[in-house]
N, C-alpha and C positions, 0 to 999 in steps of 0.2 A: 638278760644277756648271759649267753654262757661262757665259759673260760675260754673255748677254743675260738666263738668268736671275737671274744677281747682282747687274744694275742694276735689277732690276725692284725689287730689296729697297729701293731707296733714293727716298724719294714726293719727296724735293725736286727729283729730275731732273724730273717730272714737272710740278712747277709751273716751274721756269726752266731755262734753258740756263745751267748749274753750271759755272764755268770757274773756281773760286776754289779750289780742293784747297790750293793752297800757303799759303791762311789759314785753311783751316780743312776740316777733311775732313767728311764728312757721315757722319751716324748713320743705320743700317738697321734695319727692323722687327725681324728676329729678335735684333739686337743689344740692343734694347731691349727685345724679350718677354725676355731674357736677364736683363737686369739687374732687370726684375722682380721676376720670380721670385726673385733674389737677395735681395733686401729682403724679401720676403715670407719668406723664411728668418729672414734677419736677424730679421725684425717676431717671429715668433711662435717664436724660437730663442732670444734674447737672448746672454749667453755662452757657450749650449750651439754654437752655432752658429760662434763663434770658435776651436772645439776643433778646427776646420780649416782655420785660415789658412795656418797653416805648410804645411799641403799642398797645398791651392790655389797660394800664390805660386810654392812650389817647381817644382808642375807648370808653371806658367806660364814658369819661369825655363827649363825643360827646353823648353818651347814656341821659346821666343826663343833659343837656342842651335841648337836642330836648324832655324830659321829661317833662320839666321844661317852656320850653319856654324861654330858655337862652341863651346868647350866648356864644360858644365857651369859647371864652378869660374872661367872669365874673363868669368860673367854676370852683372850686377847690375839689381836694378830697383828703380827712385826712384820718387816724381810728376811726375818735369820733367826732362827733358834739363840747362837752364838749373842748376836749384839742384845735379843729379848734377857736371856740368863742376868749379862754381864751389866745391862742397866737395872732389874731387876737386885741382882746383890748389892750392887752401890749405895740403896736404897736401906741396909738392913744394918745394924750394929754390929762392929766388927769384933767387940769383947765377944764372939761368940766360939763356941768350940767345932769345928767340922771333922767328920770323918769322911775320907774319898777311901776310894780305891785303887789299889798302883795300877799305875800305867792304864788309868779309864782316860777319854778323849780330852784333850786338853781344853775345848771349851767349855767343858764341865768343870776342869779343876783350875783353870785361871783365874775366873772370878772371884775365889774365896783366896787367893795364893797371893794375887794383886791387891786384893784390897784389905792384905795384915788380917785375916783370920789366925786363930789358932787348929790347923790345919795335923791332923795326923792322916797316914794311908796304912788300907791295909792288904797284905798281899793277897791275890788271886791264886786260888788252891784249892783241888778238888774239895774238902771238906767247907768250902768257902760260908754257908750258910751259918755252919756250927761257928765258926771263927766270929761270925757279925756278932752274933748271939754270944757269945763268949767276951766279945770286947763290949757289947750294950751293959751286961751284968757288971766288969770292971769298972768302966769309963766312960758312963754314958755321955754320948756326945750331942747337942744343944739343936746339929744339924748334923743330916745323914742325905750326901748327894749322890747319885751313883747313875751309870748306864744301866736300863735295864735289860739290853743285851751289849758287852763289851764289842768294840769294834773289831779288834785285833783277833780276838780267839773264838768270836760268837757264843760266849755262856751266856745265859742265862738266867734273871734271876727269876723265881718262881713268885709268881703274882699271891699268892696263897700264904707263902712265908714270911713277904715281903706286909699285907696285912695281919698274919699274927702281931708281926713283931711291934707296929704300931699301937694294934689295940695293947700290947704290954706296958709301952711305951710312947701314949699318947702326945706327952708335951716333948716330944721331940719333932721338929720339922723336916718332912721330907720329902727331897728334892730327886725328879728324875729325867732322864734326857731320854725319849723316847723316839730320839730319830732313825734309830737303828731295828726299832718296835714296831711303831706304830703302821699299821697296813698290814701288817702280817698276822695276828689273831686279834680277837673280840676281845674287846676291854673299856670297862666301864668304871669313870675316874670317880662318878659319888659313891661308888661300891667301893673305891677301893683304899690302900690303907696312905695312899700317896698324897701331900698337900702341894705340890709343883709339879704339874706334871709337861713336856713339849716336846717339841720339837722342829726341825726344816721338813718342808713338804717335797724337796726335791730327789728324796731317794725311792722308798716305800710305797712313798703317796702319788708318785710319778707325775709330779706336780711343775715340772720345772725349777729354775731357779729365782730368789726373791719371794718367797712365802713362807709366812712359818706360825705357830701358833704356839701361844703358852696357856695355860691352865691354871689358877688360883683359887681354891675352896673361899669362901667366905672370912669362915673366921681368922684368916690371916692376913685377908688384903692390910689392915692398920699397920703390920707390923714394918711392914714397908714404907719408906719415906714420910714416916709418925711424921718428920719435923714439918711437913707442909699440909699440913690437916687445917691449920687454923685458916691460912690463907684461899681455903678450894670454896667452892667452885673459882674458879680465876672469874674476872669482873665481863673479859672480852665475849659477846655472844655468840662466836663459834667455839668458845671455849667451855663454855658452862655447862654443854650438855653431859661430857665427858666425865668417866667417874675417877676414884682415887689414881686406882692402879693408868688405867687409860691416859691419864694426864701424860703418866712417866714410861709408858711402852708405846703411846699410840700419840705423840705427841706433835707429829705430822703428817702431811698427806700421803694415804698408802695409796701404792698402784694399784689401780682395779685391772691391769692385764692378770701381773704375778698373782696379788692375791685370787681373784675369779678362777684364776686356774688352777687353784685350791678347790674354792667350793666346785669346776664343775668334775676334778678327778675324786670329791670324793661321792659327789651321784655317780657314778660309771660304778664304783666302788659297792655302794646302797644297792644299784641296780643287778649285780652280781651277788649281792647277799655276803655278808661280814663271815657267816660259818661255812659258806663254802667255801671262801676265799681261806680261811683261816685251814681249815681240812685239806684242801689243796696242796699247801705250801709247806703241812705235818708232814703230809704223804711223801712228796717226792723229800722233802729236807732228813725224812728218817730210812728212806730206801740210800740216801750219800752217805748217811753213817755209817750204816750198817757194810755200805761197798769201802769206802774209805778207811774202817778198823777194818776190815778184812786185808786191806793190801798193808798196813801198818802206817796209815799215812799222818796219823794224830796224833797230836799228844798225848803225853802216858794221863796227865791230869784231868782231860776230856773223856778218856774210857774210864777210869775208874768216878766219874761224877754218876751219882745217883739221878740227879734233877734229869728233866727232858731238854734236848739242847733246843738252840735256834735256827737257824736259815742260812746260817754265816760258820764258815768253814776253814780253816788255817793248816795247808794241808805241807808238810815236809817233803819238798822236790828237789831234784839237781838242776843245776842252770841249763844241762842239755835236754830235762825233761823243759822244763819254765820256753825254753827254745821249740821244742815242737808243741806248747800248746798254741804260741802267737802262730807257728806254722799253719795251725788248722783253725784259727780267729777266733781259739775259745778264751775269751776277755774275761780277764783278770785284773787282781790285784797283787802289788808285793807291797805284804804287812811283816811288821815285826821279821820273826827268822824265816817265813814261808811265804808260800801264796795263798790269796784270800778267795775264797768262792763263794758266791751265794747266790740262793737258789729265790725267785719269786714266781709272780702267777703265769707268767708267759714260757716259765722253765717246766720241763718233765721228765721223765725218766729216764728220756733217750738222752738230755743232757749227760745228765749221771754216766750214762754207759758212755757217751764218747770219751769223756776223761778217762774212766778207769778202763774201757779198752786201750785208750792211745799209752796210757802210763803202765799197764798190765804187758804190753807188746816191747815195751822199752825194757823190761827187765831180763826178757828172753835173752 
């Protein structure tokens, strides 16, 4: 499948210039003749039709690990990133010390904020790398959970630094929220230096809503909910197949619409090829940089970052610019002090140029 056939799948490119992905991904015809057909199973199956969940999820589970580059057994799949994280911490000893970062998404940082961690943040600023490394050396902290691309400003963090600084600093755990990530380049979680890694399927992953998926290496599943180890497998025999982690994220029936609709965007996904999709969405996200510091629309902290950015854009307008973009239906966001843009596989170049034409004609 190539690119331009796989935006044709999707009719809202076609009524607007779609720059919103980072709130919300868009639904595609066959994903939807998909889910269909699913219900129509459903409809005239009743619980004959549920005598395949367990194999559905499963496959789906095996979808999102060979995704992923995961294994099987460190895959789980929830409804929500959010609710996956947030019973996931519940699970862990709160004497522990976390490092976040200011102003990353709050359902990265509620969990350890709710449940009495010792919680420090640290601020978001061009030299941001040096600073982690800087505060590892003073104060190493127990956990280390972060966006690996911020929502609000689109930095990100570099997957390369991000495994040095582990292998320095192996016994620290580390936590990442990859809903703002994942779909947009090649990444490979036993390569890399991360032990949590997830996210919701419904941005990136153009998955809809109610799917999500978490990621745990091995050697840390114990570390979670140690205190019910003595009591597993549970005695009941739908329950006994289920491993540690599974018990406490997977611990009801998941929809095989929402989840299915995971594994089958991320075959569209396989079937486009990870490095083209990922080359794709460098290309046009580095041709908005480069138009966007041109007109001066970024922050001074974004020009001067060494790192490569991401997809996600936080661009400085007036309310009467913010007014003729809804004019021309080029879909946004308002984040933090601006408006937020971002670019995925259905966007091109010519997006790019509508903005900076319509906001380049405004200044005249």
């Amino acid at each position: 499948m190539t690119i331009e056939q796989f935006a044709k799948d999707y009719p809202a490119v076609t009524r607007f210039c779609y720059l919103n992905t980072a709130a919300s991904g868009l639904l595609g015809e066959s994903l939807m003749e998909w889910r269909q057909n699913h219900d129509i199973d459903f409809l005239i199956g009743g619980s004959q039709f549920r005598l395949s969940a367990d194999q559905t999820v499963n496959g789906v589970r095996t979808d999102v690990a060979n995704y992923f580059s995961a294994e099987v057994n460190d895959t789980f799949l929830t409804p929500s990133f959010t609710f996956a994280l947030k019973a996931l911490v519940s699970g862990l000893n709160n004497d522990q010390s976390v490092l976040l970062l200011e102003d990353d998404y709050p359902s990265l940082s509620f969990p350890f904020v709710s449940n009495g961690f010792k919680v420090e943040t640290l601020a978001i600023t061009s030299d941001l790398e040096d600073r982690i490394v800087q505060y590892f050396q003073n104060n190493t902290p127990d956990i280390f959970a972060f966006s690996l691309v911020q929502y609000i400003s689109g930095i990100k963090l570099d997957l390369n630094f991000i495994n040095s600084l582990k292998k320095e600093y192996p016994e620290v755990l580390f936590v990442a929220d990859a809903t703002q990530y994942s779909g947009t380049e090649m990444f490979s979680f036993k390569d890399s230096g991360i032990d949590v890694y997830g996210g919701s399927g419904y941005k990136w992953l153009l998955s809809g809503y109610g799917n999500a998926y978490i990621l745990v290496k091995e050697a840390h599943h114990n570390k979670f909910y140690n205190n019910t180890l003595s009591i597993e497998p549970l005695k009941q025999p739908f329950l006994q197949s289920k491993s540690h982690i599974q018990l406490h994220l997977e611990s009801g029936h998941l929809d095989t619409l929402n989840i299915g609709s995971l594994g089958y965007s991320l075959k569209q996904f396989a079937a486009i090829g990870q490095e083209v999709i990922q080359n794709h969405i460098a290309e046009v996200s580095a041709y908005a940089k480069d138009q966007f510091l041109a007109l001066g629309l970024l922050e001074e902290l974004i020009e001067k970052r060494t790192a490569s950015h991401s997809n996600i854009f936080n661009i400085a307008i007036t309310d009467k610019q913010v007014q003729l973009l809804n004019e021309r239906n080029i879909i946004h966001s308002k984040r933090g002090k601006g408006v937020r843009l971002s670019f995925h596989l259905y966007n091109t170049k010519k997006d790019v140029d509508k903005v900076v034409k319509l906001l380049r004609t405004d200044r005249r």
